[in-house]
Phi, psi and omega in degrees: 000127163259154180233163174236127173254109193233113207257106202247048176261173153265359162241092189272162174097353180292206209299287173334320191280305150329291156338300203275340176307306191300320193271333167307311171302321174269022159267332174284328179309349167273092185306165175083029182207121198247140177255122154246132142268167180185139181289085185316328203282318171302021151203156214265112163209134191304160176256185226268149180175147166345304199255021153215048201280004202259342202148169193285158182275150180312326157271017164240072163298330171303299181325290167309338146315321200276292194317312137336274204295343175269003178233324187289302184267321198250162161241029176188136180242097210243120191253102168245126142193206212225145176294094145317062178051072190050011180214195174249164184304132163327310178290341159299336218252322172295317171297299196316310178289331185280347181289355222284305174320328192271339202249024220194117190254075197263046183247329187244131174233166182252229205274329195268355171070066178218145190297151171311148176241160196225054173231063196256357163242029149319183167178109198238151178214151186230137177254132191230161194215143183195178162252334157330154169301172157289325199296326197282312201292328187307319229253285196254071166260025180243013144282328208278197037065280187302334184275303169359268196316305170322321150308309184301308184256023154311295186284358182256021163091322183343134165296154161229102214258033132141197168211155152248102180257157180240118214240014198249135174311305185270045175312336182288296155358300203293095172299308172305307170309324199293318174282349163302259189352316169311302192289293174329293199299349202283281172323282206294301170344295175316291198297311211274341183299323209236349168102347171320122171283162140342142173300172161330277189314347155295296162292339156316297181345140185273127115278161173286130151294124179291119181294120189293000000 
């Protein structure tokens, strides 16, 4: 099975990039289980507009590369990045809106009448770095990233099999975080290996119903 590790920070070796190094290693502990990681910032992608709303441009090969393997190659999706003022870096922010063609059926709408989402064989997990407290991040998580994404790729149909966040500026440091990410990449690797749906708090969770 593949997973994508996809590293959106602008600072490597720092808090996110790290978390996902830590979480990459107890995922390899998991026989069956092939790891790519990769540097969102080391392709080039235009920003989002009418007129490259369909797919990628000719001269964004990577970008259409990235974009194959989320739909072709992999079965996990592993995100780390870091809080931007209550959000994520622009170039993370820019995929996401450019993904709409491969993650998104808009040919088909459902009950709420929204495009169908067409990543349903996904399995995602989001790694988050931040500066807020845990405690704080606990309280107002419908601000952060981590509740986002979850949402997001809620709506492209995705399982979403949890998140973690870190609220310790020097996380790349924090031997006790790092080894939670061990152990989460571990679980999770374990859960995608046996075929696990998403958790409770997922399926609660609000989404658009989805067309059968």
């Amino acid at each position: 099975m593949k997973v994508l590790a996809l590293s959106c920070s602008p600072s490597r070796g720092r808090n996110s990039d790290t978390m996902l190094d830590h979480f990459i290693l107890g995922m390899k502990e998991i026989t069956g289980i092939e790891v790519e990681k990769i540097y969102l910032e080391d392709i080039p992608i235009d920003t989002y507009k009418y007129e490259n709303s369909k797919g990628p441009q000719e001269y964004e090969a990577k970008f259409k590369e990235l974009s194959e393997k989320i739909t072709k190659e992999i079965f996990g999706l592993v995100i780390a990045t870091p809080t931007y003022n209550f959000a994520v870096p622009s170039h993370l922010k820019n995929f996401i809106d450019r993904m709409r063609f491969f993650a998104l059926d808009l040919s088909r709408k459902n009950k709420l009448k929204q495009p169908v989402g067409m990543l349903g064989h996904l399995r995602t997990y989001f790694l988050v770095s931040g500066g807020t407290p845990n405690w704080a991040e606990h309280i107002l998580f419908f601000v952060f990233p981590s509740f986002w994404l979850r949402g997001v790729f809620l709506y492209f149909n995705a399982k979403v099999m949890g998140a973690y966040y870190s609220g310790d500026v020097k996380t790349f440091q924090n031997t006790k975080i790092l080894k939670k990410c061990f152990k989460k990449g571990k679980k999770y690797a374990q859960k995608i290996k046996k075929h696990e749906n998403q958790g409770v708090l997922e399926d609660i969770f609000w989404r658009p119903p989805q067309v059968d």
